[in-house]
C-alpha positions in Angstrom: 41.2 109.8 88.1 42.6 111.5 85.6 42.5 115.1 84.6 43.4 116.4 81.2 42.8 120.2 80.9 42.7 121.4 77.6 43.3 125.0 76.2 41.5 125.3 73.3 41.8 128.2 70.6 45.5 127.7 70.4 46.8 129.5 67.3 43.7 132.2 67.4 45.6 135.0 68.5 49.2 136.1 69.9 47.3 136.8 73.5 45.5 133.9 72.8 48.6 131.4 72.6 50.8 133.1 75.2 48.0 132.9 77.6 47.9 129.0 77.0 52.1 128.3 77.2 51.9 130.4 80.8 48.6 128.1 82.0 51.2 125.1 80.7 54.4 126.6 82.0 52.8 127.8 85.6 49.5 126.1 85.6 47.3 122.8 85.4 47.0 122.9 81.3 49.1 119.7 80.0 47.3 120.0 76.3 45.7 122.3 74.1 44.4 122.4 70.1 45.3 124.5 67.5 43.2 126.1 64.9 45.0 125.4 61.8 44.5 128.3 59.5 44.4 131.0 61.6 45.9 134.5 62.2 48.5 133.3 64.8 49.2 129.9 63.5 53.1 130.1 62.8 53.4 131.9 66.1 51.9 128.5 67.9 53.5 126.5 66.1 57.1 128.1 67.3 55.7 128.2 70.7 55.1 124.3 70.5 58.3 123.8 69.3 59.5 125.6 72.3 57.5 123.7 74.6 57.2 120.1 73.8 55.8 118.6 76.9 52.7 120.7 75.8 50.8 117.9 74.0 49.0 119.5 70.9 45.6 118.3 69.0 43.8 119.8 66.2 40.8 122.2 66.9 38.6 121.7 63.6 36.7 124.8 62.4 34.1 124.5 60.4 32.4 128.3 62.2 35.4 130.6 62.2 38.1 132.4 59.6 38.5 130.9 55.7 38.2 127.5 54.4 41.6 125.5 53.7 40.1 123.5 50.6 38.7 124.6 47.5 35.3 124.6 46.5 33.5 123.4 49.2 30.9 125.7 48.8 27.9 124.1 51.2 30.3 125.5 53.8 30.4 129.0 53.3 28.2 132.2 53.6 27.5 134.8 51.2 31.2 136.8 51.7 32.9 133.4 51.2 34.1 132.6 54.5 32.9 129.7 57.0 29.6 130.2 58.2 29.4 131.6 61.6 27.9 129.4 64.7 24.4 130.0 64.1 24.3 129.5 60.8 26.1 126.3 60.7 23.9 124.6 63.3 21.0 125.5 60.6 22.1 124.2 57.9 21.4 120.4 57.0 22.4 120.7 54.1 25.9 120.8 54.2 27.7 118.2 51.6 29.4 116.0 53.5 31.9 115.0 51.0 33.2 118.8 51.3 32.9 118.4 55.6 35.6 115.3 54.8 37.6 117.4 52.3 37.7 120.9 54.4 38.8 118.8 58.0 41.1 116.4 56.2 42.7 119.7 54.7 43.1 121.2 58.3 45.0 118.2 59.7 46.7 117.3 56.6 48.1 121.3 57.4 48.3 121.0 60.7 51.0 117.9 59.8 52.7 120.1 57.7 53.8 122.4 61.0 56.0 118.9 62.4 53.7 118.9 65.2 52.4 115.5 66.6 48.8 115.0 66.4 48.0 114.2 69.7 43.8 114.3 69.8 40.5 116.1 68.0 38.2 118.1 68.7 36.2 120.9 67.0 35.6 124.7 67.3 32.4 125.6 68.8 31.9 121.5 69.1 31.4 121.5 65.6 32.1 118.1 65.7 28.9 117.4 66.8 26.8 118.2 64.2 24.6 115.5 62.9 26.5 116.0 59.5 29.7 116.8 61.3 29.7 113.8 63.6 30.4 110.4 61.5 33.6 112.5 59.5 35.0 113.4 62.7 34.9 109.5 64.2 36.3 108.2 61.0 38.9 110.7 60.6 40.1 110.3 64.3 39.9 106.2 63.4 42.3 107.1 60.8 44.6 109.5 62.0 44.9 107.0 64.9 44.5 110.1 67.8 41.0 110.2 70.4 38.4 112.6 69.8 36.9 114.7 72.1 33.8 113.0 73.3 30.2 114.0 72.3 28.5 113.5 75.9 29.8 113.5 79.1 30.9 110.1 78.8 32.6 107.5 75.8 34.4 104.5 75.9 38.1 104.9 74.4 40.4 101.8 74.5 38.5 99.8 77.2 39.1 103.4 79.2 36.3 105.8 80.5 36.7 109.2 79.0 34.3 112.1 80.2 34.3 115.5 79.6 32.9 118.6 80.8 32.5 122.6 79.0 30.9 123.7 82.6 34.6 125.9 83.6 33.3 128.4 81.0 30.9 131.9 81.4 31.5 135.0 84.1 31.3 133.1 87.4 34.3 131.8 87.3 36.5 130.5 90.4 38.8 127.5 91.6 35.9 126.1 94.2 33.4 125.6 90.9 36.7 123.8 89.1 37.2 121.6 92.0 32.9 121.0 91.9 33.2 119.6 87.9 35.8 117.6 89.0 34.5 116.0 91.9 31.2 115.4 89.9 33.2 113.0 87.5 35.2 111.2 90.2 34.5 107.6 90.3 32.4 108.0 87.2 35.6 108.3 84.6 39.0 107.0 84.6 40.0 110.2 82.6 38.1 113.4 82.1 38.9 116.4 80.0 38.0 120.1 81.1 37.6 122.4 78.3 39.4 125.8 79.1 39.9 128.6 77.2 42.9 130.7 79.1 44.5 133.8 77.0 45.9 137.0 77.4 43.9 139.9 75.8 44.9 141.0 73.1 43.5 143.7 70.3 42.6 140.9 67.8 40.9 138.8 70.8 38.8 141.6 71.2 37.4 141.6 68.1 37.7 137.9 67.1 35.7 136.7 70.2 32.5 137.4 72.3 34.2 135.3 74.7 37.5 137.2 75.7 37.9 139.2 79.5 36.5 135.6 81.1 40.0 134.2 79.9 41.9 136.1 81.6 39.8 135.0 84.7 40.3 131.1 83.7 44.1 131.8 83.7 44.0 133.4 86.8 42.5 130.4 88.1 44.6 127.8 85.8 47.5 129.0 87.6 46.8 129.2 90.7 49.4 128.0 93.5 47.0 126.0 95.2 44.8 124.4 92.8 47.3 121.3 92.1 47.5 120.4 95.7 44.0 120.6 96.0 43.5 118.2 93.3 46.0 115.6 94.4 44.3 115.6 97.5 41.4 114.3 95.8 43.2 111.7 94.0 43.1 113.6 90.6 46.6 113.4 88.6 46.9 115.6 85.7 47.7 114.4 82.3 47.0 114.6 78.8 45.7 112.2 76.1 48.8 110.0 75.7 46.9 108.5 78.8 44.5 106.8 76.4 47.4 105.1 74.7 48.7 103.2 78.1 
């Protein structure tokens, strides 16, 4: 099997991005998706640049900082920003011509940086969303790159693709890694593990609920042992370009 971990929040914060290039550069993390938009955009960008074995996908917001397109008003709350997660999974009435416009503006950015495209997915799994959902598959169609599956297991190129959020929370540890993994072998031929490794940073701090447990998942992303421990299973690591074989 193999095993594409992927850092997402790329582009979120300083701490944030230098946290994913040392899970790359010392760790298991071959990809990771950027939030186009964001405070610390320019600074992933360079760091891409600077590392391009790192393969690098789009992380679609539709529940975090300000909207790339203009009036696309069934997106945004009261102060003018994107909703936040809760009230986004509320609202069905969300027009999806302005879903299209707002994602397509992201990528269409994200291009702009002379990065490759190399997969979707969405912040929060917005790309789930019942309203969210069809844009996404049509615009990863188009834009020719995978998508990050809805379930634990899609079809992509004749090849089996799972994927599993359970390396995530406080109880964190190599032992549970190795237990996701082993749950998907001889189910997939490729599985991607969401991660979120970073270095804490001030803007973190107040950007995310989610921030000490990352430096916990980098601790554990770069552990010594962990990549002899998967070989031994028969896991290789990769990273979308996979799906293209």
């Amino acid at each position: 099997m193999k095993l594409i971990v992927n850092a997402d929040d790329f582009g979120l914060t300083r701490g944030v991005n230098l946290g994913i290039i040392e899970a790359f550069q010392q760790g298991i993390v071959r990809s990771t998706t950027l939030m186009a938009g964001m405070p610390a955009e320019q600074h992933a960008a360079e760091l891409s640049r600077q590392n391009p074995n790192l393969k690098v996908g789009i992380h679609l917001r539709l529940t975090a900082g300000s909207a790339m397109a203009n009036n696309v008003d069934s997106l945004l709350d009261v102060s003018g920003q994107l909703q936040n997660q809760s009230l986004f999974w509320d609202n069905q009435s969300m027009n999806p011509e302005e879903i299209e416009k707002e994602l397509r503006a992201q990528i269409e950015h994200f291009l702009s940086l002379g990065i490759e495209l190399s997969h979707m997915d969405g912040h929060h799994h917005c790309h789930r969303h019942p309203l969210v959902a069809p844009i996404t598959r049509k615009l990863s169609d188009e834009y020719q790159v995978p998508l990050r599956p809805d379930n634990e297991m899609t079809q992509y190129k004749g090849k089996s693709l799972g994927f599993s959020d359970k390396f995530y929370g406080e109880n964190l540890s190599s032992e549970h890694l190795l237990d996701i993994v082993k749950h998907h072998l001889g189910r997939v031929q490729v599985l991607e593990l969401m991660a979120h490794p970073a270095l804490i940073d001030e803007p973190l701090l107040e950007a995310s609920r989610y921030a000490t447990a990352r430096t916990r998942e980098l601790a554990i992303l770069t552990s010594s042992e962990l990549p002899q421990a998967l070989e031994s299973i028969g896991v290789t690591l990769s990273d979308y370009s996979c799906l293209k074989d």
